[in-house]
N, C-alpha and C positions, 0 to 999 in steps of 0.2 A: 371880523377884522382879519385882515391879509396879511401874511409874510413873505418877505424877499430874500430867498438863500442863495450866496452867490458860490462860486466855485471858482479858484484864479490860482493858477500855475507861475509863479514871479520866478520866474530863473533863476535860480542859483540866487535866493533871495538875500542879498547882504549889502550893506551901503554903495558896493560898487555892482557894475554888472559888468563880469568879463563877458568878452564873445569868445567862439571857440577857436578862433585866431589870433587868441592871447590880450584882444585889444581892452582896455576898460573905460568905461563911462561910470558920470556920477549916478546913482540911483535917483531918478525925479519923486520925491514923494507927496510932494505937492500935487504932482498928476495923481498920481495913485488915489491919493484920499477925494479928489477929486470925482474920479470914478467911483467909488465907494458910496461918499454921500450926494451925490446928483443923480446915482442910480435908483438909490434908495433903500439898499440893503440893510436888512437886519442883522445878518446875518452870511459872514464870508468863510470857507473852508480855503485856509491854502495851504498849495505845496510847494517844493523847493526849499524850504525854508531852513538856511543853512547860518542863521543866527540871529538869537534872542534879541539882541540891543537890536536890532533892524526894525524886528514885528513890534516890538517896541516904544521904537522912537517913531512909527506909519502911526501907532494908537495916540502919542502924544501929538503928531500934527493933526490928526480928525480930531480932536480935541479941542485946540485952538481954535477950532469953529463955533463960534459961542448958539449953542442952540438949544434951547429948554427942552426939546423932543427926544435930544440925541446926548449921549454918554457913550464912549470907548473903551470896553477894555480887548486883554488879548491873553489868548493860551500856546504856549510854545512844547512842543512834546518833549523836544530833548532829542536826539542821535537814535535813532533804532539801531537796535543790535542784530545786523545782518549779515549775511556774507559779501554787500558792495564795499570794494575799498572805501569810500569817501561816501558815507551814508550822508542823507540829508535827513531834514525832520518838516513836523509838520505843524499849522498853527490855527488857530479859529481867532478872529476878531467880531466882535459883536457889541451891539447897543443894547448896553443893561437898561434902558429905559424901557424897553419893549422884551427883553426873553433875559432871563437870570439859568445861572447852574443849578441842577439837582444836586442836596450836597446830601452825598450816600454814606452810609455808616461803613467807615474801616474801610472805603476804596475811592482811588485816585479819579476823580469825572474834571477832564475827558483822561481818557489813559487809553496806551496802544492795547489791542486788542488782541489774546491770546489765542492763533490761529492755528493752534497745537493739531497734529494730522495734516495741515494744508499743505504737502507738498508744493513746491515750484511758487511759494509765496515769498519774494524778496524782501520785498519791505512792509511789514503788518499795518492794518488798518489802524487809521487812530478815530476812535471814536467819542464823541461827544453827546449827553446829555442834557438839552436846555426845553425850559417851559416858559408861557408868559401868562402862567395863573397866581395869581393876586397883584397883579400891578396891573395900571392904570388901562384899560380897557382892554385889558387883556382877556384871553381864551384859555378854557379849561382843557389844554390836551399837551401832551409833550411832545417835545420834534427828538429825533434822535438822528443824528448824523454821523456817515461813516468815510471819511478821508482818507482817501485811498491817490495811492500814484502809481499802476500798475508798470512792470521792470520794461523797458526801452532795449526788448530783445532784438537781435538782428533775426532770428525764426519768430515767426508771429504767434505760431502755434504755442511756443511758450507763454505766449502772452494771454491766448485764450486760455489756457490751464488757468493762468492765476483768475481771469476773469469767471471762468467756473467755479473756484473755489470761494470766491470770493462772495458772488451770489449765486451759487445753490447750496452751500453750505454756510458761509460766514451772515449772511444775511440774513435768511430765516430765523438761526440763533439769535442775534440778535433783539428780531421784531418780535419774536417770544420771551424774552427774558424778562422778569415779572418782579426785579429787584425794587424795592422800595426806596423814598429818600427816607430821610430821617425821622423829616414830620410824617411818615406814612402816607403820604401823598398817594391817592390813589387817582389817575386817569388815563384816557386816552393815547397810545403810544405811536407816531407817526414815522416812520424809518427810513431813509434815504441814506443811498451810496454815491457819494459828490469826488469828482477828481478829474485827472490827468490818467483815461485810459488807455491810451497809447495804440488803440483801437478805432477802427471803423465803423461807423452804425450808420449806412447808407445801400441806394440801389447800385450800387455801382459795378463794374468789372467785377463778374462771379469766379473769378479766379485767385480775387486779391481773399484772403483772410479778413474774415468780417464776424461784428457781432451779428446778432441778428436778436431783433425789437421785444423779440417775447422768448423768454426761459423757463422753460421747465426744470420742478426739481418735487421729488419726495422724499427728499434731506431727512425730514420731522416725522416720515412716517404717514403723510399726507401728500396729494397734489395740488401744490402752487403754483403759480406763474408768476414770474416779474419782468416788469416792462422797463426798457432802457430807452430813455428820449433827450432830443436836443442835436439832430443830423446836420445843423451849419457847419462848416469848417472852423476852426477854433485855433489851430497851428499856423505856425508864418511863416513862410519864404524868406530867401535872405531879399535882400532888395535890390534891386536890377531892373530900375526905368521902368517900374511897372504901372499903366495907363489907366487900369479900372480899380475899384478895390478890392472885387473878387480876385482879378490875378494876383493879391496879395497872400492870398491863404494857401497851406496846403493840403492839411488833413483836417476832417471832425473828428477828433480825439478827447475833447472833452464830455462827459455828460454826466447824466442822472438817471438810478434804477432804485423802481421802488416796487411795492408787490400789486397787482391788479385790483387788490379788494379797496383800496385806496381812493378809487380814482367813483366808489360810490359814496364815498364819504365826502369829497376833499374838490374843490376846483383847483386844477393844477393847467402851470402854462409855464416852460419852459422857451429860452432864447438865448444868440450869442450878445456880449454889451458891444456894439459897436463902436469902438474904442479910436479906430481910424478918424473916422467922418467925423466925429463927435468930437474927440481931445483931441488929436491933430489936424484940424483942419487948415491951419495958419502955416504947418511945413511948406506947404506947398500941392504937389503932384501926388497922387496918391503912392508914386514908391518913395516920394520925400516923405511921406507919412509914416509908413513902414518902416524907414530907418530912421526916423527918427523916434517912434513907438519903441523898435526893437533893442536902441541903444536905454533908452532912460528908464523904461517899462518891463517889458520881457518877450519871447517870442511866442505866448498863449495870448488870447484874449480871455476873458474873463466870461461865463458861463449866468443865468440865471433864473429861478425857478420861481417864480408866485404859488402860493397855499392860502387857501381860503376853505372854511368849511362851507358848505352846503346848508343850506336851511332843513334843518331838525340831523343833522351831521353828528 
């Protein structure tokens, strides 16, 4: 059986949505949950998330969709303690029908993640523990996800630090940590780094500051590789009469990095949700879609990865 983990950047996620010209719109949440259960996600990492009663009140309207399949809830981080004035926080929503918490003895799951030595790391990962072993056709392995919004430098090179840090140090740890839940649960551990990385992972102008698709790292004392995927554009333009929906985007900034040894286990397929064509289709033009996406929604699209095991996986 298959999972669908999404990854969605909500701007300045709170019942309104300023734009950065001071204007504000109501937060559509109707759309939102919209996106969430038509896509089919089990499973969403977001960031922005600049209050609780917001991610909240998204979990009580997928709620009110009556469906024996699907149950809502939500985790909210709380403010990281960083050096940005106006920290945001971070949040996971998931269908407890399908993947439950690990509840570990004497620590907080999900809790941010203590990236003690990481220089140039603004805002720490927040990372989550979920399985969907002993519920209803569920699989014996745990997913571990790492919520990340790397910092919105004006030098990009800054950016790359935290994304080195991020994975070839924070990551590795991670996919090794051998903590138990409570009932001693012992299985399968699956690790992915889900966010807003403010990065490039494309062929593009070798001039521009880019990730690049495979990483080296002997962090552990070993050589690893992990692989970062999902090169569509994911970022939006302000709106300006634009005639296709590609001239909507501007950067692929969002994605997915997990370690190579993964990909012999696991069928993975990652995609942008095409959010445009799909929920606004009725604005109109595709740069009516755009702004009107950008006012009720936010200026990411939303990101998504399928996980299936492989036969004898």
């Amino acid at each position: 059986m298959g999972y669908l983990i999404g990854s969605f950047n909500i701007r300045d996620f709170n019942f309104a949505n300023k734009s950065k010209d001071g204007e504000e719109e109501k937060r559509d949440f109707q759309k939102i949950a919209d996106i969430i259960i038509n896509e089919g996600f089990d499973i969403v990492a977001v960031q922005e998330v600049n209050s609780e009663n917001a991610i909240k009140y998204l979990t009580t309207v997928l709620n009110r969709r009556k469906n024996l399949l699907q149950e809502w809830t939500y985790d909210f981080s709380g403010k990281a303690a960083t050096t940005i004035n106006d920290p945001e926080g971070y949040g996971f929503i998931w269908n407890i029908k399908r993947l439950r918490l690990l509840e570990l003895q004497g620590k907080n799951n999900p809790t941010y993640y203590n990236c003690a030595g990481g220089k140039g790391i603004l805002r720490p990962p927040y990372y989550g523990r979920f399985t969907a072993r002993q519920m209803l056709g569920g699989s014996n392995f745990e997913i571990r996800i790492v919520n990340v919004h790397i910092q919105d430098s004006s030098d990009e090179r800054e950016r790359i630090e935290e994304f080195n840090v991020l994975v070839k140090q924070v990551l590795p740890r991670i996919c090794d940590h051998q903590g138990l839940s409570v009932k001693g649960e012992m299985m399968p551990a699956y690790t992915f780094l889900a966010g807003d990385y403010n990065l490039r992972l494309d062929k593009g102008d070798r001039a521009v500051i880019r990730i690049e698709s495979i990483t080296h790292t002997n962090y552990t004392g070993r050589n690893r590789y992990f692989k970062t995927v999902q090169e569509k554009k994911t970022s939006l333009k302000k709106a300006n009469l634009q005639e296709t929906i590609e001239e909507c985007y501007a950067n692929n900034y969002d994605h997915f990095t997990y370690e190579m040894d993964l990909i012999r286990k696991l069928r993975i397929n990652e995609d942008r949700v095409e959010t445009l064509s799909r929920y606004f289709q009725n604005e109109g033009s595709p740069g009516q879609m755009l702004e009107a996406y950008r006012k009720k929604v936010s200026d990411h699209v939303p990101v998504k990865m399928s996980i299936d095991l492989k036969h004898g996986g």
